[in-house]
Phi, psi and omega in degrees: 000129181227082184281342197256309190265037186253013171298107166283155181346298204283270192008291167359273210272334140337303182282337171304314173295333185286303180332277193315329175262007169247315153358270188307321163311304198296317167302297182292338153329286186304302138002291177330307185253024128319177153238172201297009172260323158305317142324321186241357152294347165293297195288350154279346189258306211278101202280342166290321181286338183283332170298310187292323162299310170295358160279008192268162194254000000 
């Protein structure tokens, strides 16, 4: 059986995305119960939150 390379694109990036958005749950978990200095020392360290702030409009 050659199940890993019978994974097509979309699967792929279907399982990637899930993996990257329970990442951001588990940071921002951690966040939560912080204060806010603690918040923007993540959010200066951390590249998924510095991506997602510079999306913002």
């Amino acid at each position: 059986m050659k199940w890993r390379g019978e994974l097509n694109l979309e699967m792929r990036m279907s399982i990637t995305l899930m993996l990257v958005y329970i990442h951001i749950l588990h940071v921002i978990e951690q966040v939560a119960d912080s204060d806010w200095a603690g918040l923007i020392k993540i959010e200066r360290e951390h590249p998924v939150l510095l991506f997602l702030k510079s999306e913002k409009p």
